[in-house]
C-alpha positions, 0 to 999 in steps of 0.5 A: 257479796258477803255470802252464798245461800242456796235454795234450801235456806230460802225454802226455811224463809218461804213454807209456813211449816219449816224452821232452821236457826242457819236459815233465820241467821242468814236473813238477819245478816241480809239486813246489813249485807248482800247475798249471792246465788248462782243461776239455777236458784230461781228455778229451784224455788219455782220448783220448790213452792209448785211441789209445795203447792201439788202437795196442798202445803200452799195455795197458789195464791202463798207462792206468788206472794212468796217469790215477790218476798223474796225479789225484795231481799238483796240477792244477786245472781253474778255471772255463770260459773265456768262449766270445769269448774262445776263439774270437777267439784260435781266429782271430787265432792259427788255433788250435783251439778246444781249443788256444785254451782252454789259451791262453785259461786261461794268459792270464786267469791270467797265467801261462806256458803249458806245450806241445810244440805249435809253434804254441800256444807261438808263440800264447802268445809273441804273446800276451806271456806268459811261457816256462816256465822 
């Protein structure tokens, strides 16, 4: 697994109306290299593109098409991280849980983590991992 992205890079990929150059930087890389995420990803982007949808952002038919995107990339979802481990960086970080659970993957595999969220790439820099580049 080359690096870790979290659900915030994959909802730049799939709303018509978001842009990130970190976003587009990880699925240029998805062309030579594999991505992880940790178990909540799914349903985070369920949720995402269901609120997406009740908003009037997409229609039904743009979020199936959507999730069948993005089942074609080459990301995997490894084995659960341990629940001490989630919760102590949760803590010392003020994370979520879910948030901790993607710092918690990129840590055991040792490798960058992907995110437009301030405070989780904060947490990944205090960690010493390294940025996605």
């Amino acid at each position: 697994m080359a690096f870790v992205l979290d659900a915030s890079i994959a909802a730049a990929w799939l709303l018509p109306d978001e842009e990130a150059a970190l976003a587009d930087l990880a699925l240029d890389r998805l062309a030579e290299e594999r991505a992880g995420v940790p178990g909540p990803f799914s349903d985070e982007l369920r949720n995402l593109l269901l609120s997406a949808e009740r908003r009037g952002r997409i229609d039904e038919r743009y979020a199936e098409a959507s999730l069948t995107r993005l089942r074609r990339l080459p990301i995997r979802c490894p084995d659960e991280a341990e629940d001490r481990h989630v919760l102590a960086l949760a803590r010392s970080h003020r994370l979520t849980a879910c948030d901790a659970n993607y710092l918690a993957l990129a840590i055991r595999e040792g490798c960058p983590l992907a995110s437009l969220d301030r405070r989780l790439n904060q947490a990944a820099m205090e960690e010493g991992l390294p940025p996605l580049a």
